[in-house]
C-alpha positions as CSV (number, residue, x, y, z in Angstrom):
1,X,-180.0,166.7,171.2
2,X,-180.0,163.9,169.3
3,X,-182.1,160.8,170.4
4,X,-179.8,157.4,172.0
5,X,-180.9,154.3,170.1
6,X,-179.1,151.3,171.0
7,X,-180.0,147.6,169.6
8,X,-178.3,145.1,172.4
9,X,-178.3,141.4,173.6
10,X,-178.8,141.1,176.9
11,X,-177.3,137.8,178.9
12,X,-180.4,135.7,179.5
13,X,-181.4,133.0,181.7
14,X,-182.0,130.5,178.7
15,X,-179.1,132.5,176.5
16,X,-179.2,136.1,175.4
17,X,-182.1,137.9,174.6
18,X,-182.5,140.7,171.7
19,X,-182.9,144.0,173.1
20,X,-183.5,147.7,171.8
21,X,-183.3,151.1,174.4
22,X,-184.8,154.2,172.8
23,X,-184.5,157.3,174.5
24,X,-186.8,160.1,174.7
25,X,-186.7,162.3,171.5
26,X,-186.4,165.9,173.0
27,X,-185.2,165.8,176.8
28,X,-183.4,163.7,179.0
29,X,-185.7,160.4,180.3
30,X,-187.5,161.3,183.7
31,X,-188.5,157.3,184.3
32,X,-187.4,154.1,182.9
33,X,-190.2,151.7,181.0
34,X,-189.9,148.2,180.5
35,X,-192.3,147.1,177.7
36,X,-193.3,143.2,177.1
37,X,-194.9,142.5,173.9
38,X,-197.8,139.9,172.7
39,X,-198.0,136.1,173.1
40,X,-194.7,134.7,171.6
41,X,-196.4,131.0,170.1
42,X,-198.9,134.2,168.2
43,X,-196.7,136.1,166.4
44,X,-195.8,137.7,169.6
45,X,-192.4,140.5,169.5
46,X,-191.0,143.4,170.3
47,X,-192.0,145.0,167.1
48,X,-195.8,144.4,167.4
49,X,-197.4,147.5,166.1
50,X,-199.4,147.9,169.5
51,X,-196.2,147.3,171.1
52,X,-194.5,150.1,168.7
53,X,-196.8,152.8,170.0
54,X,-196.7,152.1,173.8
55,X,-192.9,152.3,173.8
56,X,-193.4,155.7,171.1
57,X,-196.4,157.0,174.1
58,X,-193.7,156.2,176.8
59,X,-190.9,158.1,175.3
60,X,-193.0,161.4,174.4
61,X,-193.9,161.2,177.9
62,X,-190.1,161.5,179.0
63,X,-189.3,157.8,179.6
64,X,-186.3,155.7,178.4
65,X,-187.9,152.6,176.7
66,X,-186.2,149.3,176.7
67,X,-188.0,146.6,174.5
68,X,-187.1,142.7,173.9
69,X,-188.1,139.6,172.5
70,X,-189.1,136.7,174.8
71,X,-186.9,133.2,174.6
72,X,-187.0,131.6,171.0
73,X,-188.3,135.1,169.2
74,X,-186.2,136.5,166.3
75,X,-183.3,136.7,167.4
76,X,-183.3,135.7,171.4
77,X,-182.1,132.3,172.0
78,X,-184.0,129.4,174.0
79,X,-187.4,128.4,173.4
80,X,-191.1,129.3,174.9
81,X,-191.6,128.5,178.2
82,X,-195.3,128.6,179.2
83,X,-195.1,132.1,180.6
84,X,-192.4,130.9,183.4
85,X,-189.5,131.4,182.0
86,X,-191.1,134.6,180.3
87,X,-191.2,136.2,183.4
88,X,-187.8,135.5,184.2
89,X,-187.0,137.2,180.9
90,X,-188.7,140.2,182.0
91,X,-186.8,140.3,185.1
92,X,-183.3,140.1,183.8
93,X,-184.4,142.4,180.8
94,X,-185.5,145.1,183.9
95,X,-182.1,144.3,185.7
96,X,-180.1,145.6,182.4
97,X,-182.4,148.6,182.5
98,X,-181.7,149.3,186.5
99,X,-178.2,149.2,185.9
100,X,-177.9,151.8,182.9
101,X,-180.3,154.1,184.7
102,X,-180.5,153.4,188.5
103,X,-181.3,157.4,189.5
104,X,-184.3,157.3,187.6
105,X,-188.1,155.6,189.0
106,X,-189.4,152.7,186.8
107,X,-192.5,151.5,185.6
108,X,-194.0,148.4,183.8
109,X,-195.8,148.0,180.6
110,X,-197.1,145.5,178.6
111,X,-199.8,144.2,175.8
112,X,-201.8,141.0,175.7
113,X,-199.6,137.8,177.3
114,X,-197.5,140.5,177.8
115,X,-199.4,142.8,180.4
116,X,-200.1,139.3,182.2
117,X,-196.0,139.3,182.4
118,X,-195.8,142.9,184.0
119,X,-198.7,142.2,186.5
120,X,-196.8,138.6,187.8
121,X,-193.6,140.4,188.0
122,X,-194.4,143.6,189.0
123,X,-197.0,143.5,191.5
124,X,-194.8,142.0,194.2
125,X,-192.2,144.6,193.7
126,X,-193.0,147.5,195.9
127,X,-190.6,150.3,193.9
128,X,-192.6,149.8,190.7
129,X,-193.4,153.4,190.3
130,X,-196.6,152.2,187.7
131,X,-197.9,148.9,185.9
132,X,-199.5,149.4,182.4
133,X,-201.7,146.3,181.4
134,X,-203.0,146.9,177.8
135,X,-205.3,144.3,176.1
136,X,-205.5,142.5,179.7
137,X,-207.2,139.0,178.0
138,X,-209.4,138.7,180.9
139,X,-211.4,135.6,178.8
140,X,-208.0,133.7,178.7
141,X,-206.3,134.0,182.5
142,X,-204.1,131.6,183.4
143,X,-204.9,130.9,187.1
144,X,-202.4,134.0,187.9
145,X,-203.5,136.1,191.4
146,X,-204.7,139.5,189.3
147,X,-207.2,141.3,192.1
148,X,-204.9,142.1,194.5
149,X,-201.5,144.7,193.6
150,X,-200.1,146.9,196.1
151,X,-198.5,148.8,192.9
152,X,-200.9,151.3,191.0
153,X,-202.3,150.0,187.5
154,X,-203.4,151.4,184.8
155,X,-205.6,149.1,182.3
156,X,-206.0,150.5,178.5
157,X,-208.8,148.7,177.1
158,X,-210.9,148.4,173.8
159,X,-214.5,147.7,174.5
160,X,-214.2,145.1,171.5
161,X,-211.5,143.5,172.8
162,X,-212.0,140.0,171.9
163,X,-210.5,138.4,174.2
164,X,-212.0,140.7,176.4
165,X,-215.2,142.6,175.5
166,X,-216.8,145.3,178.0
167,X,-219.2,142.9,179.0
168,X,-216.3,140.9,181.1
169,X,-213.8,143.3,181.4
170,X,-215.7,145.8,183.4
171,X,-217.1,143.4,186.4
172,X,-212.8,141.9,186.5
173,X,-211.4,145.6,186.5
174,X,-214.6,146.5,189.2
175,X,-213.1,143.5,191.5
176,X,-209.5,144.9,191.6
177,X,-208.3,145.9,194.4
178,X,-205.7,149.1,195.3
179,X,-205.3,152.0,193.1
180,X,-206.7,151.3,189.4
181,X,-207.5,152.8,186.4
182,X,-209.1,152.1,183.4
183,X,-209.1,153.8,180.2
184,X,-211.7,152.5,177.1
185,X,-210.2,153.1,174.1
186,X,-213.0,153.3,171.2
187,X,-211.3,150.7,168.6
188,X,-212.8,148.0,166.4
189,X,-210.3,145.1,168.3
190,X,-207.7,143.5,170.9
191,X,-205.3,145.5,168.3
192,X,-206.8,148.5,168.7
193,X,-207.9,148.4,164.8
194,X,-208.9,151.8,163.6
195,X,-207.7,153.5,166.6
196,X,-204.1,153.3,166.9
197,X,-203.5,157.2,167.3
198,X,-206.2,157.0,170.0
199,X,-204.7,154.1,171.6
200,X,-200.8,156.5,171.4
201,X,-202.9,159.1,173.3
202,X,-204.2,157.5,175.8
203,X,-200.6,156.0,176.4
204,X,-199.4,159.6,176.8
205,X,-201.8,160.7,179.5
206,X,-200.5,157.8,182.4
207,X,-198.7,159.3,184.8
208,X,-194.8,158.5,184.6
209,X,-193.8,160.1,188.0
């Protein structure tokens, strides 16, 4: 079978948002992923390499991927909104992705500003099936309510992560409460330098369903 790839602008809250849907490469999906990439004043978008290879674990996993840029990146109209309207992105973004495939469980994942996006929107949804957080910049939170999340997360995590080194990672992830799991990733960064395959494999092992 041949593998659906669709580019797509989705109707925004601040005007429409760029969008791409991968399917899996070899079956038909058996979950639905919503990936948020990086901070977007940082270079931030959908195409972040780290980004890239979630949405490339996802898929060999047997989830349809749907990937966008946040208000005012590339292509998506508006302009950066301090994480607020960010989230709102993320919700409409996970509304188009409902809609196409509403048979099918659904899960959250996201890197860097990004996984602070899924944990904010996801955490008081009950159906969320899973939230990925990668690159959580525990060093940098923004006064958002991370300990307590009725929906099961999973943290991948690179000891060197400079915004977020073992040494202050480990006591945050140890406060959490509800079902958690952390994976170390041995890399040389917060982009998982040296380590991307790794990184890819450890994406592949969460549990979809």
């Amino acid at each position: 079978m041949s593998r659906r790839i669709e580019s797509l602008f989705i109707p925004g809250p601040a005007g429409r948002l760029e969008a791409l849907l991968e399917e899996p490469d070899d079956r038909e999906p058996i979950a639905a992923a919503l990936v948020c990439h990086p901070h977007p004043q940082h270079g931030g978008t959908m195409h972040n390499k780290v980004v890239y290879r979630i949405a490339r674990g996802l898929r060999a996993s047997g989830a349809v991927v749907l990937r966008f840029n946040y208000r005012g990146v590339n292509l998506s109209e508006g302009t950066y909104d301090h994480g607020i309207g960010e989230i709102e992105d993320a919700r409409t973004a996970l509304g188009v992705l409902r809609e196409r495939y509403p048979a099918l469980p659904f899960l959250l994942a996201g890197f860097s500003f990004g996984s602070r996006i899924v944990q904010k929107l996801g955490c008081p949804m009950p159906d969320v099936r899973r939230i990925i957080a990668v690159g959580f910049p525990v060093l940098h939170l923004d006064g958002g309510k991370y300990t307590e999340c009725p929906v099961p997360r999973t943290f991948i995590h690179s000891p060197n992560d400079q915004f977020g080194p073992r040494d202050a990672f480990q006591p945050f992830f140890d406060s959490l409460r509800g079902e958690n799991q952390l994976i170390w990733v041995e890399s040389k960064d917060h982009f998982f330098a040296g380590a991307l395959d790794e990184f890819e494999a450890a994406m592949k092992s969460v549990p979809l369903v």
